[in-house]
C-alpha positions in Angstrom: 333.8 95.9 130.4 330.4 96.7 131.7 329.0 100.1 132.3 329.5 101.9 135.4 326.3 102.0 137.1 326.2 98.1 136.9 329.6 98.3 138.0 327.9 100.3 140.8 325.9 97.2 141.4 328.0 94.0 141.3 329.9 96.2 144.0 327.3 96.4 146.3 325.6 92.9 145.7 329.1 91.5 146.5 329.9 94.0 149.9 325.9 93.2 150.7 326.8 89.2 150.1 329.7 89.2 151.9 328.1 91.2 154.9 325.7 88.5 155.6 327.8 85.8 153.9 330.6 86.1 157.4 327.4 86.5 159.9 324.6 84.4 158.8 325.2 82.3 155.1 328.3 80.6 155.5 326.8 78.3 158.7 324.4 76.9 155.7 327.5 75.6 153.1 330.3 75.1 154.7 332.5 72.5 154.0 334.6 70.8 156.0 337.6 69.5 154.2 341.2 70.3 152.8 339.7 72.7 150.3 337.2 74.7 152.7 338.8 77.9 151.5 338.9 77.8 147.4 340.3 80.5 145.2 337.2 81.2 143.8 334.6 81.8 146.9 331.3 81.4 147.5 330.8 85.1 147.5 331.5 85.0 144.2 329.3 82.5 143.1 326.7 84.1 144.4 327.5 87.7 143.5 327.8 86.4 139.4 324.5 84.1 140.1 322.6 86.7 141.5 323.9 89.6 139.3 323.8 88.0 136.3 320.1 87.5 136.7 319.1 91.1 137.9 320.7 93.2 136.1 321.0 90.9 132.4 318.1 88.9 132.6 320.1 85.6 132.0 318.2 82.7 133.7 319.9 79.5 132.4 323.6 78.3 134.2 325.2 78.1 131.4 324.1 81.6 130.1 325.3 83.2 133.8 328.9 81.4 133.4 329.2 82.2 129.7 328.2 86.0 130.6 330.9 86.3 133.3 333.9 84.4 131.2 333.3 87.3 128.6 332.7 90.3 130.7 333.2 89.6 134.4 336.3 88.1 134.5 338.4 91.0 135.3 336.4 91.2 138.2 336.5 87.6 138.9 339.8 85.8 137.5 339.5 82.6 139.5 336.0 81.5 137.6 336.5 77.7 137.0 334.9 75.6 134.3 331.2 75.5 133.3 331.2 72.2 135.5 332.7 73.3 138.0 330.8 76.6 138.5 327.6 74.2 138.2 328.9 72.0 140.9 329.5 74.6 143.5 326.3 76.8 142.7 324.2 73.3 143.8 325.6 73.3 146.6 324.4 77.1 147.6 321.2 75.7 147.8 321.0 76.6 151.5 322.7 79.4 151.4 320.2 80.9 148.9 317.1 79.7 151.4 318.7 81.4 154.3 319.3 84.1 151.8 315.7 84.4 150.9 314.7 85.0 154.2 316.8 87.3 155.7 315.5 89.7 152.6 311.5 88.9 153.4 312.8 89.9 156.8 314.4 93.4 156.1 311.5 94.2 153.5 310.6 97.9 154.8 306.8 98.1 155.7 305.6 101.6 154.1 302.1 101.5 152.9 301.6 97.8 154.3 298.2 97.1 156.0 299.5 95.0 158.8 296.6 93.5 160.0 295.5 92.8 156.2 296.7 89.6 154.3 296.5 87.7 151.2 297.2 84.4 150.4 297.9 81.9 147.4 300.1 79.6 145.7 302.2 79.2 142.3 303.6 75.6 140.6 307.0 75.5 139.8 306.9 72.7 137.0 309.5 70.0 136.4 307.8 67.9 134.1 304.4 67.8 132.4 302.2 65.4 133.3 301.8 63.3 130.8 305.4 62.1 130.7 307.0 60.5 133.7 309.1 62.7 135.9 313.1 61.8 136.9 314.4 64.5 138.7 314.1 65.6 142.3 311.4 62.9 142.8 312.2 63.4 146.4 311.0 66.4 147.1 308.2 66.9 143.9 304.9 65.4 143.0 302.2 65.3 140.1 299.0 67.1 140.4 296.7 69.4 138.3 296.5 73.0 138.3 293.2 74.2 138.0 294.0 77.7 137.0 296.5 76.4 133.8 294.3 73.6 133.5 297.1 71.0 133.3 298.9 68.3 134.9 302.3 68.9 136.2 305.4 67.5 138.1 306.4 70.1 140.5 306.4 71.9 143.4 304.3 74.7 144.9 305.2 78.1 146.5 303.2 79.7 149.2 303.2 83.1 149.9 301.6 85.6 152.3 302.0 89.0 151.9 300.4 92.1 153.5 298.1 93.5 151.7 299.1 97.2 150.1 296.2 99.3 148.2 297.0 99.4 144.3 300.2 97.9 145.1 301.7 94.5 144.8 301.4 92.7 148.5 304.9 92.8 150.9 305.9 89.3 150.7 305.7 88.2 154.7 306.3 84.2 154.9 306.4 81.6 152.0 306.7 78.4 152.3 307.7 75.3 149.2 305.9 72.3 149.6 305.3 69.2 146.6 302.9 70.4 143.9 299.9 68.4 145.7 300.2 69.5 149.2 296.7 71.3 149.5 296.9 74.8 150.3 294.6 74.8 153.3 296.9 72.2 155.1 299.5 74.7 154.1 297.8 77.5 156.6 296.7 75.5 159.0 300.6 74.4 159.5 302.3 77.3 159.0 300.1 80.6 159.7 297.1 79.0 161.4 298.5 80.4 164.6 298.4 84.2 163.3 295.9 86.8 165.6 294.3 90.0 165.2 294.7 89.5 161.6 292.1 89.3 158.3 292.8 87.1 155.5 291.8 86.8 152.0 292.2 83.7 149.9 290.5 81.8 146.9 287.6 78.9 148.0 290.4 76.5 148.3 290.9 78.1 152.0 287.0 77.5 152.7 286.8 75.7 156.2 284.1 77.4 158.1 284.4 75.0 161.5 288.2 75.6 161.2 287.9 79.4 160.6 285.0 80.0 163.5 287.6 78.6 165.8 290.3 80.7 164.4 287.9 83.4 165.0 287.3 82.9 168.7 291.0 81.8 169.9 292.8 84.3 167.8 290.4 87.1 166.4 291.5 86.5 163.0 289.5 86.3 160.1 289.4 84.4 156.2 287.4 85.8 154.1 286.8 83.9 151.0 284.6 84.0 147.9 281.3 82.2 148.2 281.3 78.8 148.1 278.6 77.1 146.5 276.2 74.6 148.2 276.1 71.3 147.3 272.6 70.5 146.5 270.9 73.4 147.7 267.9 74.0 146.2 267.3 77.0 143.6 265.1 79.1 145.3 267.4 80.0 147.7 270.5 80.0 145.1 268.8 82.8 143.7 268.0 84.4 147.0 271.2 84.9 147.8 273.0 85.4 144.3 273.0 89.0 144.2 274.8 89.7 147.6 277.2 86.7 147.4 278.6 87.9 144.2 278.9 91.4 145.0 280.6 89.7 148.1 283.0 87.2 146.3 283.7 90.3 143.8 284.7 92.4 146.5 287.1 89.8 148.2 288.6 89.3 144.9 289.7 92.9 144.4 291.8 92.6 147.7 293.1 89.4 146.6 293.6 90.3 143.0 297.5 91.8 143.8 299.0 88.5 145.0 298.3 87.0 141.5 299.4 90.0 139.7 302.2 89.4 141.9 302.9 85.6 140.6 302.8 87.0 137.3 305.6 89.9 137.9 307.5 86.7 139.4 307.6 85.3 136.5 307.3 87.3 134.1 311.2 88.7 135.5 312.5 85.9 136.7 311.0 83.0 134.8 310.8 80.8 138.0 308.0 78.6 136.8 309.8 77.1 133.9 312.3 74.4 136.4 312.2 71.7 133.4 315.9 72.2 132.7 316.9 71.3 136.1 318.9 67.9 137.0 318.9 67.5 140.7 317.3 68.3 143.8 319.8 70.5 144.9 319.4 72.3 141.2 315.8 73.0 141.3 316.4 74.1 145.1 318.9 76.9 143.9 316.5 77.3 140.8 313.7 78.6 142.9 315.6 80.0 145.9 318.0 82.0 143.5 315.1 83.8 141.9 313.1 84.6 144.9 316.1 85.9 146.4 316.9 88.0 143.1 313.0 89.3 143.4 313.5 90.4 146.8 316.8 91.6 146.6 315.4 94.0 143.5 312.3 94.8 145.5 314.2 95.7 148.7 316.7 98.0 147.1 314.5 99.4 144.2 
């Protein structure tokens, strides 16, 4: 038994799953054989995956089955096998990406500086770098993190939110790329076609040609800290130092959130640590899976 208010919950996560499961989720896992309609459906996979993390912090696979065999399965008598549940939660993968979205989409707004955003990235690490990576070598790469200061396997998450004053930013777009993909290409791709906007990143989204044009075709703005000048001489280092700091310091406050952000992502749902993954499909519903739990929390809290 579990107590009612959590009851309460796994209710409504599995009417909410179900709702978007018949519209939207089931074009992104369905199967098309002899068994396209199991006992045990993908509802409930999800609903135990994504329950099981929210409400009782349990993170690893075998922790989420183990949990529902002892408490859930009143709720849930058709649970299969440990391998079994492992096997069809893989292949939920693009049902959890889908999943992820519609929630960024259906975020409410309230308090969100719309024309305001911030920008950065987080690793997800497979592998450390000084061993040689096995899984998911398909979609992951090695590179160094500058602000752990190591080298990884991995991928990297993307995310821009709007910016909201002494609040963590309202996720907007994100976007998973390998570890080494260089966050700049990342905007150019994916957001460099925003307007009427002003961002704020780190130096790594320092392109001034880029930006001016940006400026002019779509009146939107990146403001970063100041970059230092390659040989420039010290005289006019010095010149400058006082107002580029208090610059670089103020573009660092707005900023500031999205990383306290990263940190409340993983601090709750422990999505940087991916080394017990096996597959590609694995690490997909590893990262997925928790953004979608961080969203689903943050849109109903």
């Amino acid at each position: 038994m579990i107590p009612r208010h959590k009851s309460e919950a796994l209710i409504f996560i599995y009417l909410y799953i179900c709702n978007i499961y018949d519209s939207d989720l089931k074009y992104h896992c369905e199967r098309f054989s002899n068994n396209k309609n199991p006992q045990f459906s993908d509802q409930e996979i999800l609903t135990i995956y994504l329950f099981a993390m929210a409400y009782e912090q349990k993170f690893k696979v075998k922790h989420i089955h183990g949990y529902a065999k002892d408490y859930l399965l009143s709720w849930f008598p058709g649970l299969p096998s440990y391998v079994c549940f492992c096997k069809r939660l893989n292949r939920m993968n693009g049902a959890l990406s889908a999943f992820t979205s519609y929630l960024i989409a259906l975020l409410p707004k309230d308090g969100a500086d719309l024309s305001t955003s911030v920008l950065d990235s987080m690793p997800i690490i497979t592998c450390s770098g000084k061993r040689t990576a096995k899984v998911a070598r398909e979609i992951t790469d090695k590179t160094y993190c500058a602000t752990k200061g190591i080298w990884y396997f991995g991928l990297k998450i993307h995310l821009l939110g709007f910016h909201r004053p002494k609040r963590l930013p309202l996720p907007e777009a994100l976007v998973i790329t390998e570890a080494s993909e260089n966050d700049l290409n990342v905007f150019k791709q994916n957001w460099g076609y925003i307007g009427n906007r002003n961002f704020f990143g780190d130096k790594i989204y320092h392109d001034q040609p880029f930006f001016d044009l940006l400026a002019g075709s779509q009146n939107a703005v990146m403001y970063t800290p100041v970059k230092g000048v390659k040989g420039q001489v010290e005289c006019i280092k010095q010149f400058d130092l006082s107002a580029n700091e208090l610059f670089s310091a103020a573009v660092s406050r707005i900023r500031q959130p999205i990383e306290s952000a990263f940190n409340w992502l993983q601090v709750h749902t422990e999505i940087q640590r991916a080394s017990l993954v096996r597959s590609t499909n694995g690490l997909l519903v590893h990262v997925f899976g928790r953004l979608a739990v961080a969203f689903f929390c943050f849109f109903n809290c």
